[in-house]
MDTraj code that builds the backbone (N, CA, C; nanometers):
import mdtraj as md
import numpy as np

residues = "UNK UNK UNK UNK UNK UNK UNK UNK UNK UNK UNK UNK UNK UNK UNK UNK UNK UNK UNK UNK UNK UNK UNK UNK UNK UNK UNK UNK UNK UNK UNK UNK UNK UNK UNK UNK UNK UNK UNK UNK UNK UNK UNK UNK UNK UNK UNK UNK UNK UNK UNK UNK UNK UNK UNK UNK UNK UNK UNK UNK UNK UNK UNK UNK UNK UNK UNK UNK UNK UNK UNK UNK UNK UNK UNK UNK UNK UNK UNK UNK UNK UNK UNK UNK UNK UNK".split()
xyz = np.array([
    [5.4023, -2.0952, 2.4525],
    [5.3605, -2.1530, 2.3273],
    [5.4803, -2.2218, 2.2616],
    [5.4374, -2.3914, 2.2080],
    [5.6035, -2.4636, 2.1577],
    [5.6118, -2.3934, 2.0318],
    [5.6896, -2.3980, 2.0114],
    [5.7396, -2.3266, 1.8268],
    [5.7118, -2.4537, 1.7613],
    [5.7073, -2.4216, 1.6346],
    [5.5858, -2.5380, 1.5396],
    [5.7630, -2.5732, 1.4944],
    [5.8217, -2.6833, 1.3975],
    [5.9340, -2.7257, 1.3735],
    [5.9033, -2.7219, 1.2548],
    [5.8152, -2.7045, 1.1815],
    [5.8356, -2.6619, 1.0143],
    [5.7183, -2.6096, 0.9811],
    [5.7362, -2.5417, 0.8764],
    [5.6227, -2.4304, 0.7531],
    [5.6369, -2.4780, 0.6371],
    [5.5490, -2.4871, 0.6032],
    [5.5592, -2.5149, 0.4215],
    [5.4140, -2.4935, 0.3497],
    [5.3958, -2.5243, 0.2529],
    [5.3220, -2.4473, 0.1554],
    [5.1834, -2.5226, 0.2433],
    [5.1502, -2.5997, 0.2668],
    [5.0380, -2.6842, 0.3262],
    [4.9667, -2.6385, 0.4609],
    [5.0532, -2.5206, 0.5522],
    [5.0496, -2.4065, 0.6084],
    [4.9535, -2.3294, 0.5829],
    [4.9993, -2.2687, 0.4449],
    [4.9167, -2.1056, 0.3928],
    [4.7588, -2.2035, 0.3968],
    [4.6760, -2.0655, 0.3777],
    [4.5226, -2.1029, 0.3608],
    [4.5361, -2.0399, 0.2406],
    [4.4669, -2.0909, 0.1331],
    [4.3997, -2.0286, 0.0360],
    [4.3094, -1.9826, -0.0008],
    [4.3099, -1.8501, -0.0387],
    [4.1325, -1.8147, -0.0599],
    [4.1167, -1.7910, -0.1831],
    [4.0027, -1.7930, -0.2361],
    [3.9796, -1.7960, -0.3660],
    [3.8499, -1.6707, -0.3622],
    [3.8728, -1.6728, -0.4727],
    [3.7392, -1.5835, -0.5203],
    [3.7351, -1.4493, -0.4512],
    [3.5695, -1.4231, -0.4490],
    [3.5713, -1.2895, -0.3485],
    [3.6110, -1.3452, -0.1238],
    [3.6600, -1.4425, -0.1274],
    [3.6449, -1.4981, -0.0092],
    [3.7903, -1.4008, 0.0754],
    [3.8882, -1.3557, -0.0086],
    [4.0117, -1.3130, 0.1119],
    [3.9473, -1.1715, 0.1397],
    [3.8537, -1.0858, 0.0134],
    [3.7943, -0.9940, 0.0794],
    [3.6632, -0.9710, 0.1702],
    [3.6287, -1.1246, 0.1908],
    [3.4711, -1.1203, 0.2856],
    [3.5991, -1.1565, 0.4457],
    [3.6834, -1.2260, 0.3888],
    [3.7501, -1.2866, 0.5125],
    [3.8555, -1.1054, 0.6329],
    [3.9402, -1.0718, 0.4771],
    [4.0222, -0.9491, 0.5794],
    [3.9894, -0.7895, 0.4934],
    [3.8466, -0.7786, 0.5192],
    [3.7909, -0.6107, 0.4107],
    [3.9081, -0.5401, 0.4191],
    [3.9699, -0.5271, 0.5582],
    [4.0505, -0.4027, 0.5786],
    [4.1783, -0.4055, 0.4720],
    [4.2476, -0.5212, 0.4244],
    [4.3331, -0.5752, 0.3581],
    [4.3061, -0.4184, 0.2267],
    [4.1666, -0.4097, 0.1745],
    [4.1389, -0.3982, 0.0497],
    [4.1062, -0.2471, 0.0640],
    [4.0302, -0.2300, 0.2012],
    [3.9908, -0.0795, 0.1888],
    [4.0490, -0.0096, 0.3110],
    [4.1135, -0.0670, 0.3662],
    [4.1834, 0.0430, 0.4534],
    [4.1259, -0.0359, 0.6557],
    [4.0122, -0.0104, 0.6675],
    [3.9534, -0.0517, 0.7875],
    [3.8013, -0.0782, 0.7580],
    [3.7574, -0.0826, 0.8489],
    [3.6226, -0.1237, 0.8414],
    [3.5389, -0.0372, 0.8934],
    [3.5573, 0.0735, 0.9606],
    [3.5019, 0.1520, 1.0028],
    [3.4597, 0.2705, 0.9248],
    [3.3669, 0.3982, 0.9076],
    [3.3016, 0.4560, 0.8955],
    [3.4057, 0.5055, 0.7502],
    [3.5423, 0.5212, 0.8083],
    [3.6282, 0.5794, 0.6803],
    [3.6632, 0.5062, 0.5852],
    [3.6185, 0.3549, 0.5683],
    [3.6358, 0.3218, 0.4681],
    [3.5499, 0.2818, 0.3823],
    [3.4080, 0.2749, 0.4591],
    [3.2801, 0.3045, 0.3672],
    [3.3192, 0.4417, 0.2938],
    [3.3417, 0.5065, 0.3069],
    [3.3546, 0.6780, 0.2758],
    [3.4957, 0.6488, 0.1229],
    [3.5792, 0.5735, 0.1762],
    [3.6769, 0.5093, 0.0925],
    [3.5646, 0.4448, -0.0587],
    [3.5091, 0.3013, -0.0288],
    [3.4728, 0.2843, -0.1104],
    [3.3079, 0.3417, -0.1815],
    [3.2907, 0.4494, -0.1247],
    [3.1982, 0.5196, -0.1958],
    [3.2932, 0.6425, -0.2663],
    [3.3939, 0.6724, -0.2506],
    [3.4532, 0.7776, -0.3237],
    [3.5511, 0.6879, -0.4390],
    [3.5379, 0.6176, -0.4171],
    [3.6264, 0.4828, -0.5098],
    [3.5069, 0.4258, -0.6154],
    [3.4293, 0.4396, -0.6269],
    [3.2926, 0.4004, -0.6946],
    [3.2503, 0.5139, -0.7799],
    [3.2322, 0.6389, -0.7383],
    [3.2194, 0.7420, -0.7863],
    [3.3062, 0.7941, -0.8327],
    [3.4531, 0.7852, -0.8239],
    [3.5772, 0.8412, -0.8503],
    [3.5629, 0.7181, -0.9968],
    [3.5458, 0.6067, -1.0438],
    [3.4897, 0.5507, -1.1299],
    [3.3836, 0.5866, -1.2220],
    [3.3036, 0.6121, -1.1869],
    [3.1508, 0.6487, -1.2365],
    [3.2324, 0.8138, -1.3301],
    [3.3250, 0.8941, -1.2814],
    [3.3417, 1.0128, -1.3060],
    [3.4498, 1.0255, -1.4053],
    [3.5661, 0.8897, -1.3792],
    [3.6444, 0.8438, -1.5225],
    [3.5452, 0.8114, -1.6472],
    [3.4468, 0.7353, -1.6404],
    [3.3714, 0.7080, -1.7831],
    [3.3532, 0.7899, -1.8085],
    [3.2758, 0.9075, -1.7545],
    [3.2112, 1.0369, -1.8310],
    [3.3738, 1.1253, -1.8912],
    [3.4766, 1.1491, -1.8545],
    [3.5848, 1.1912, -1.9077],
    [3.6621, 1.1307, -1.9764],
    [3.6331, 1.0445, -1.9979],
    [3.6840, 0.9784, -2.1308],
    [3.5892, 0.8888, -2.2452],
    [3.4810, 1.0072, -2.2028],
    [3.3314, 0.9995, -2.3197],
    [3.2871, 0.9027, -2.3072],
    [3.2771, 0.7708, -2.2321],
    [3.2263, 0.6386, -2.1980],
    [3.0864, 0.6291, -2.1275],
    [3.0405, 0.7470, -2.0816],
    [2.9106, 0.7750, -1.9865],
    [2.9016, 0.9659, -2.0297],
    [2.7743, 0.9643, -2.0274],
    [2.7278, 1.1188, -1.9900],
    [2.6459, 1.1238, -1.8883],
    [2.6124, 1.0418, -1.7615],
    [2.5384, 1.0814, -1.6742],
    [2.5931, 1.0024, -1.5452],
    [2.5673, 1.0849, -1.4586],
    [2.5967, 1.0007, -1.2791],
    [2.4686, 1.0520, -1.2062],
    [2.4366, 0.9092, -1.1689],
    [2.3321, 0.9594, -1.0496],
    [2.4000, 0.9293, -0.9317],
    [2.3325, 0.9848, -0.8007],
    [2.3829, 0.9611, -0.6624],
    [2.3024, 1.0084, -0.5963],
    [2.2564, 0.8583, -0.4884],
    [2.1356, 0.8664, -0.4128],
    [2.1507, 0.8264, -0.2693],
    [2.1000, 0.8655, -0.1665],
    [2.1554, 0.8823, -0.0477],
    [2.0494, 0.8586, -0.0137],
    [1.9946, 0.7701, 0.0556],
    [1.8484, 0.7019, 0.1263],
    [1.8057, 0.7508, 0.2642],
    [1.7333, 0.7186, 0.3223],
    [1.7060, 0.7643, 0.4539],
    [1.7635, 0.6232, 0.5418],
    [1.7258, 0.5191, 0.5044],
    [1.8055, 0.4162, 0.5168],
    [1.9645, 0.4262, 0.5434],
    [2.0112, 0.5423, 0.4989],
    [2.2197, 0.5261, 0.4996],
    [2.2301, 0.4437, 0.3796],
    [2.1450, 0.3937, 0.2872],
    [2.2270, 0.3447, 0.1766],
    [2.2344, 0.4072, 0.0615],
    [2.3431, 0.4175, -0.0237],
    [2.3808, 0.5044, -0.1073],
    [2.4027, 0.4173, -0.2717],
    [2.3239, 0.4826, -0.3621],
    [2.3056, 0.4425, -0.5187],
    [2.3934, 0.5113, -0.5873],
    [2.4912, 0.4857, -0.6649],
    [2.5896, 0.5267, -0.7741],
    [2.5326, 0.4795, -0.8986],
    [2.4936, 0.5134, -1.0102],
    [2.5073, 0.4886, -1.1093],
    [2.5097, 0.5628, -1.2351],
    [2.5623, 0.5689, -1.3573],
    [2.5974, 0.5492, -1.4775],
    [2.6129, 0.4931, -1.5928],
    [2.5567, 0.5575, -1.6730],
    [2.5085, 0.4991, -1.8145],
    [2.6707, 0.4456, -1.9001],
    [2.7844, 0.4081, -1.8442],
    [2.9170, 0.3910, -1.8932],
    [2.9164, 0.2611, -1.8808],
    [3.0380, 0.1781, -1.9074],
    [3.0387, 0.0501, -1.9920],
    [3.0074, -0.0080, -1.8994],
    [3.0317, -0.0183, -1.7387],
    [3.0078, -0.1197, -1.6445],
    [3.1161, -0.2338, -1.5921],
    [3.1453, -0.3069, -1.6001],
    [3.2639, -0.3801, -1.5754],
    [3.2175, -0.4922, -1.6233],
    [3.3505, -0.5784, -1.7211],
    [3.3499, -0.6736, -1.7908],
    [3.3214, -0.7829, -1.7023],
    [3.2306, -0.8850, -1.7288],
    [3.2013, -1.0007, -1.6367],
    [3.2667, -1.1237, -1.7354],
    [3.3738, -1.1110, -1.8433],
    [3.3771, -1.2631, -1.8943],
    [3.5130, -1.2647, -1.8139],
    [3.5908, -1.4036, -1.8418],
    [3.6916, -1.4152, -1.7957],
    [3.7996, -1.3874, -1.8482],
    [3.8637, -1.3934, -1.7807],
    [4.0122, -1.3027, -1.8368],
    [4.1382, -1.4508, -1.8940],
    [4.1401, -1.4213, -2.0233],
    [4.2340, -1.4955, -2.0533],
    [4.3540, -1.5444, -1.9858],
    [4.4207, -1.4520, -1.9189],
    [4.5972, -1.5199, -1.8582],
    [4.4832, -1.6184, -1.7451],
])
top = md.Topology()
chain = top.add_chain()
for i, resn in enumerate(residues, 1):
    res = top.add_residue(resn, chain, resSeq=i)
    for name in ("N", "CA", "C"):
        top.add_atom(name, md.element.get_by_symbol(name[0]), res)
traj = md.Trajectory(xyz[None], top)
């Protein structure tokens, strides 16, 4: 393989948005395999369980389907959807 003779910013790819985590998941949760579903379901709920301790929610549900898909929710603030000033 020839060696490329220069790098520069026109190189990198940019991703925007939710796209570098559809592009490298593992980057964000560890792998992609079974333990990091397990990751971000204890990362969701480990959430759901901060609101209620700092009086923001009094309830968690958690639902486990026959399907394998799993429902988290809580009556707590939810996550801000406007944009962030900086």
């Amino acid at each position: 393989m020839a060696k490329k003779k220069s790098y520069s910013a026109k190189d990198i790819e940019v991703l925007e948005g939710l796209e570098p985590v559809r592009k490298r998941p593992g980057m964000y949760i560890g792998n992609t395999n079974e333990e990091g579903l397990h990751h971000l379901v204890n990362e969701v709920l480990d959430n759901s369980i901060d609101e209620v301790v700092s009086g923001h929610a009094k309830n968690i549900s958690f639902y486990y389907a026959k399907d394998k898909s799993i429902t988290i929710r809580d009556d707590g603030r939810g996550i801000p959807i406007d944009f962030h000033p900086k």
